[in-house]
C-alpha positions in Angstrom: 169.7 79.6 48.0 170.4 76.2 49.2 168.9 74.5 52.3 170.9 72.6 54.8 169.5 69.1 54.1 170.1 67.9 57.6 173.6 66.6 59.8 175.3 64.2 61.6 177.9 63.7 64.4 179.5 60.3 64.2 180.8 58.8 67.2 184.3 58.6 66.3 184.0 54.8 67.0 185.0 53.5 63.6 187.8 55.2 61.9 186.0 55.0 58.4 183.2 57.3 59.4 183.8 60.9 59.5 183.3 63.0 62.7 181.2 65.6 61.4 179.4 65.5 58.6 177.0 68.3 57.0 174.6 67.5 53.7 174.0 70.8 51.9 171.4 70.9 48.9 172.6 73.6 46.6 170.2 73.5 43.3 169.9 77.3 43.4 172.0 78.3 40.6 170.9 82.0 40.7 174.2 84.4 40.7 176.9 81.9 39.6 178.4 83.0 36.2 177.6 81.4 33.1 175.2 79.1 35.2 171.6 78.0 33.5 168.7 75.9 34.7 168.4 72.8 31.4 165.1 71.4 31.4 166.3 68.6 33.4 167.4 70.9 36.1 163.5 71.8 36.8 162.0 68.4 37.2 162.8 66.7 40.5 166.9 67.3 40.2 168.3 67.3 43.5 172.1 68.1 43.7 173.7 67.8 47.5 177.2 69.2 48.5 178.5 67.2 51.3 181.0 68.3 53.7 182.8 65.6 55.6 185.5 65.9 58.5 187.7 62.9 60.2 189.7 63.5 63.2 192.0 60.8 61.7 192.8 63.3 58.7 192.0 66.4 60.6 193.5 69.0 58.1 191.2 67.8 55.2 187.7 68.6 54.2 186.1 66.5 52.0 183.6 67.7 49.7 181.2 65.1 47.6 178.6 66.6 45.1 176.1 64.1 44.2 172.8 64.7 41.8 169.8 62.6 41.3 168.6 61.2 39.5 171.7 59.8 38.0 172.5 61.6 34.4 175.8 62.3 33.0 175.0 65.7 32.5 174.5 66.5 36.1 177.3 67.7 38.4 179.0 65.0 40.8 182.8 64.2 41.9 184.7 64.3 45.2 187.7 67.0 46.1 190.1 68.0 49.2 190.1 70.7 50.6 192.6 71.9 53.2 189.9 73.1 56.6 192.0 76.1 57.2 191.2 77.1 53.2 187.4 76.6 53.6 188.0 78.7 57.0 189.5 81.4 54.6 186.9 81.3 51.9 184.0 82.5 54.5 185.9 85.9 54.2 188.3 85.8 50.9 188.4 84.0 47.6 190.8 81.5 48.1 192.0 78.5 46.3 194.1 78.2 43.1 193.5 74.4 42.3 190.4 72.2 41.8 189.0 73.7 44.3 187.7 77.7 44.2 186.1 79.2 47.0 184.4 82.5 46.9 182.8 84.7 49.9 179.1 86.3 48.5 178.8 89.2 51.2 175.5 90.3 49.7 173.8 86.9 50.2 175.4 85.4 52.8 176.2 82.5 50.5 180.1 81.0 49.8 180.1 79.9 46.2 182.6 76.6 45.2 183.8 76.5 42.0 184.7 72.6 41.6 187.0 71.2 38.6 186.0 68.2 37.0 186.2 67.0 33.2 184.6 69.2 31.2 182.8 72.3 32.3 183.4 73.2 36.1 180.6 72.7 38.5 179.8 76.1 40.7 178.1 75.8 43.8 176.8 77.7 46.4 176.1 77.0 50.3 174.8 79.3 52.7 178.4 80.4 54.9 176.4 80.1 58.2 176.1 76.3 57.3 179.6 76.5 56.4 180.7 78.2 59.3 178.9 75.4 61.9 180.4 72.8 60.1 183.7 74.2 60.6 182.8 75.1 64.1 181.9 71.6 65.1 185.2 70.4 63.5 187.2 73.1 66.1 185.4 72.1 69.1 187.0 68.7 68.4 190.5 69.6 67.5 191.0 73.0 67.1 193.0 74.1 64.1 196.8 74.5 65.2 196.6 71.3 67.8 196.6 68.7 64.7 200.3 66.6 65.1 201.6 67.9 62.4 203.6 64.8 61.0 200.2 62.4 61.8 197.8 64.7 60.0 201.0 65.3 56.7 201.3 61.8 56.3 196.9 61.8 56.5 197.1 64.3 54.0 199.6 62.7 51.5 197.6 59.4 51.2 194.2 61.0 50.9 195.6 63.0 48.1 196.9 60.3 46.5 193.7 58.5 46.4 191.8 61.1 45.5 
């Protein structure tokens, strides 16, 4: 199972850093179908999930997975999701796009299945991890208070950068 790596509250000062950020390292692969550990994948690979949350853009999660050191063999890319849908995903599968997310009652865990060219990457995080992160995003605008047109128009332009 993966480790929460550590995290950070920013300040909110400067609109280019998130609000709430949590670092996740997720090289367990045990459980996720079809997944195997290369040889590579044993010697001193490190693969970090990284959840990222801006008031500015408050219904979007951002999710980064980065892997050192750098091969192109080894998961990476950045993808959107919607908060309410990581919300969802501690209890359901949801998600029909780049973006999978699976509840794993037995272990506690919430596995991500992440498009990208080629093979998918499939990750997993420990849902309490999740669950703070998305608690700490709440207790700074809770879901439902976002202005709806503000946080659309956030949406649109993060989508279309992405």
């Amino acid at each position: 199972m993966g480790s929460t790596d550590g995290s950070t509250a920013g300040s909110g000062a400067a609109q280019s850093d998130p609000d709430v950020v949590v670092h996740v390292d997720v090289d367990d692969v045990a459980g996720i179908p079809g997944a195997r550990r290369p040889e590579i994948l044993r010697s001193g690979k490190r693969t970090i999930l990284q959840f990222s949350w801006d008031r500015a853009d408050p219904l979007a999660v951002r999710l980064e997975l980065s892997s050192t050191p750098d091969h192109p063999a080894l998961p990476r890319g950045r993808w959107i999701v919607l908060r309410d849908f990581l919300r969802y995903g501690l209890e359901e599968p949801t998600g029909d796009g780049a973006v999978r997310i699976s509840p794993e009652p037995a272990s506690g865990a919430v596995s991500f299945r992440l498009a990208r060219d080629g093979r998918p990457a499939w990750v997993r995080a420990p849902g309490d991890t999740v669950r703070a992160f998305l608690d700490r995003t709440e207790a700074i605008l809770p879901s439902g208070e976002e202005s709806s047109e503000e946080a659309l128009d956030a949406l649109i332009k993060a989508l279309l950068r992405a």
